[in-house]
C-alpha positions in Angstrom: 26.0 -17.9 25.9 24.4 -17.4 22.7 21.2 -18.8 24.3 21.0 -16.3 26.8 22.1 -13.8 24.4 19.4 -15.1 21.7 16.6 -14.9 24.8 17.7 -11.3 26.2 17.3 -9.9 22.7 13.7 -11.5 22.0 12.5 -10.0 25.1 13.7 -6.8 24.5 12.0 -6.7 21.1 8.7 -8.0 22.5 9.2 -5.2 25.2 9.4 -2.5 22.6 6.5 -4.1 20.7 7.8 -6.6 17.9 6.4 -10.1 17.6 9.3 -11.7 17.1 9.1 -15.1 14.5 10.8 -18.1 14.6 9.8 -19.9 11.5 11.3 -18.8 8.5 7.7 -19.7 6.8 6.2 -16.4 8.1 8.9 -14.2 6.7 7.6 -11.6 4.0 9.1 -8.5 2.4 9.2 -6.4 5.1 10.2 -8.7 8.1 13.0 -7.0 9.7 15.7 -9.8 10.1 18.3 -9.1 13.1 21.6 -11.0 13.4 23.3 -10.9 16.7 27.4 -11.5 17.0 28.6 -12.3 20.3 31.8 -10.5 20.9 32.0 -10.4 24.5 30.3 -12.1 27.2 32.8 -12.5 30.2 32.4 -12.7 33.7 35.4 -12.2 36.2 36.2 -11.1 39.8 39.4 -9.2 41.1 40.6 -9.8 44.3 41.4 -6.9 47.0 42.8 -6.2 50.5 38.6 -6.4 52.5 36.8 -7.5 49.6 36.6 -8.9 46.1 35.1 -7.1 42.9 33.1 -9.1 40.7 32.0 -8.2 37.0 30.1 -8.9 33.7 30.7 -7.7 30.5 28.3 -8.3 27.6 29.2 -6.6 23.7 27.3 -7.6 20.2 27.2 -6.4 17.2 23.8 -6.1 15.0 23.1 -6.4 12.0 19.4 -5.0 11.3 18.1 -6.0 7.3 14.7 -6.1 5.6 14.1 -9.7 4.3 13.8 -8.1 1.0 17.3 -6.9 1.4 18.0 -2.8 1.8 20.5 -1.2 3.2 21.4 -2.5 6.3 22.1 -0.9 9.8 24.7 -2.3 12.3 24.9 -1.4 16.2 27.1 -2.2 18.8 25.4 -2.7 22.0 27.3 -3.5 25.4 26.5 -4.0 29.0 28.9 -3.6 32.2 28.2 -4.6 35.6 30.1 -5.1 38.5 29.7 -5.6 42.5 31.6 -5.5 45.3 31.4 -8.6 48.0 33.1 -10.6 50.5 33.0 -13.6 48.5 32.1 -14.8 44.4 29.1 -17.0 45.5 26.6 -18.5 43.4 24.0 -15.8 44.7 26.5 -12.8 43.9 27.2 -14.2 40.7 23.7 -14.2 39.6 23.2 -10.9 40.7 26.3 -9.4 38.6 25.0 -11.0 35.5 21.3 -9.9 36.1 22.2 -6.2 36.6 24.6 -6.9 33.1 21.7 -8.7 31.7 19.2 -5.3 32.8 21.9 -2.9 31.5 22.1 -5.3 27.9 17.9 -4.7 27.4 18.2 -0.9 28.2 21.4 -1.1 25.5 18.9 -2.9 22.8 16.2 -0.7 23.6 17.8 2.7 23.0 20.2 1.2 20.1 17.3 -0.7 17.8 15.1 2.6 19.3 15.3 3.9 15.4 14.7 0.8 13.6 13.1 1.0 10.3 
């Protein structure tokens, strides 16, 4: 989980046109350094009368800091998905977590939109 979490929140920071460092070595000053809390990451399906809802739900909090220290700014960015089937297979599954997955990038994108 916080794999996945860790790799959707690189990508959206390359997408919006970071390089985004992995070795503490190339930190200076003015490296922004973002911390990511996993407080949600769920999956479930609900059962009903001619089919079954399936859903995803994704929520972490940020923490946004200049290496140099600064006043830091926190964001909560969540995700929701959910389909409707006639069965939770493997296929439907990965679908319900790709859309939460699509809907957790456009939540980094427009919450870290401001960073400074």
């Amino acid at each position: 989980m916080e794999t996945v979490v860790a790799d959707l929140m690189k990508s959206s920071l390359r997408g919006m046109g970071y390089t985004v460092i992995g070795d503490r070595n190339q930190v200076k000053a003015d490296t922004l350094v973002v911390d990511v809390t996993v407080n949600k990451f769920w999956a479930w399906f609900t059962p009903g009368f001619w089919a079954l809802t399936l859903r995803s739900e994704i929520e972490t909090t940020v923490s946004v800091d200049r290496a140099s220290g600064g006043a830091k700014q926190l964001t909560t960015i969540a995700a929701k998905a959910e389909k409707s089937a006639q069965a939770a297979t493997t296929g439907t599954w990965a679908e319900v977590y790709q859309r939460a997955f699509e809907d957790y990038r456009a939540g980094v994108k427009s919450g870290l939109a401001g960073l400074k």
